[in-house]
C-alpha positions as CSV (number, residue, x, y, z in Angstrom):
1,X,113.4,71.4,99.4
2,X,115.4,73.5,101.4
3,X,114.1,77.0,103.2
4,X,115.8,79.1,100.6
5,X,114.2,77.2,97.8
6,X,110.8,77.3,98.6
7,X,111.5,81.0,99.7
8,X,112.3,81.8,96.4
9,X,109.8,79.6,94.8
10,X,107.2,81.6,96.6
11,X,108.6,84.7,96.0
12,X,108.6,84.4,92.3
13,X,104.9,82.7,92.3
14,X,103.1,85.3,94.4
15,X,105.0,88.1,92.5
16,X,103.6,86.2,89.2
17,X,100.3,86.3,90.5
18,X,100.0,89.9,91.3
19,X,102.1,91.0,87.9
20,X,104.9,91.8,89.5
21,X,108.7,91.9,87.8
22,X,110.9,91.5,90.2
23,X,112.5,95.1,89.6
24,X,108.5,96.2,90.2
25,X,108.8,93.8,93.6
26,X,111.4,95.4,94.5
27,X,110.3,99.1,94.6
28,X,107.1,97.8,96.0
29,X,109.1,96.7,98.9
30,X,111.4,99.4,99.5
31,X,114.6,96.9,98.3
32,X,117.6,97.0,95.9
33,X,116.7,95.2,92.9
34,X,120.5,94.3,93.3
35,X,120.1,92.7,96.7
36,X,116.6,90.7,95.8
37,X,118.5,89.5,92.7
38,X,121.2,88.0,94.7
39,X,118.4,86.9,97.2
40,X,116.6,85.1,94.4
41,X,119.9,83.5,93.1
42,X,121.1,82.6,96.8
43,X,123.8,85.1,97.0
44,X,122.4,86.0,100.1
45,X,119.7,84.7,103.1
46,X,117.7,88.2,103.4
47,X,117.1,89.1,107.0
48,X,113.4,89.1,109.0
49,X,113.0,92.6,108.2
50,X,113.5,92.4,104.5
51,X,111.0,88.9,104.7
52,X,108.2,91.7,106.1
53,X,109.1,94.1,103.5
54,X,108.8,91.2,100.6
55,X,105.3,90.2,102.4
56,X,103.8,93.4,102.5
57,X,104.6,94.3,98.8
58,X,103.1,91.0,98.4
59,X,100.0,91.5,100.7
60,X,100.6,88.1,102.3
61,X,102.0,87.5,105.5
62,X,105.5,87.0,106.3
63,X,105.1,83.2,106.9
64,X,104.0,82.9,103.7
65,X,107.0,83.2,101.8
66,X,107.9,79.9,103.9
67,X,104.8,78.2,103.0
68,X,105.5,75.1,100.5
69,X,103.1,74.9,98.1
70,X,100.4,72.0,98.3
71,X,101.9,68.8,96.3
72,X,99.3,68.4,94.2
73,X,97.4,65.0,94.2
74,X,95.7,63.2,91.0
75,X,92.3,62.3,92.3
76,X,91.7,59.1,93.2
77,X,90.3,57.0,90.4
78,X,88.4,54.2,92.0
């Protein structure tokens, strides 16, 4: 997975968790809707600034919208 594609996948999964829309993500971050749209559909790479704005809407740190997410395991059955 590519840095845009997780970016986005943790985008939309930390704006699920906190009941976010992405219109209500957007004001929350001080953001077009227009232009985290296009972000979302990779229209456009937002900049470092906008990544802050995103995280503190989100109340996670900016590296955390390039966190991949855990591959979850099945336990081991032994």
């Amino acid at each position: 997975m590519d840095a845009h594609a997780i970016l986005i996948s943790r985008i939309e999964e930390l704006a699920e968790k906190r009941g976010f829309s992405i219109n209500r993500l957007a004001d929350a971050a001080g953001i077009s809707r227009g232009y985290l749209s296009s972000v979302l559909r990779q229209k456009f790479s937002p900049s470092l600034k906008t990544l802050e704005k995103i995280a503190l809407a989100l109340e996670v740190p900016p590296f955390e919208l390039l966190r991949p997410r855990p591959v979850e395991r099945a336990p081991d059955r032994r």
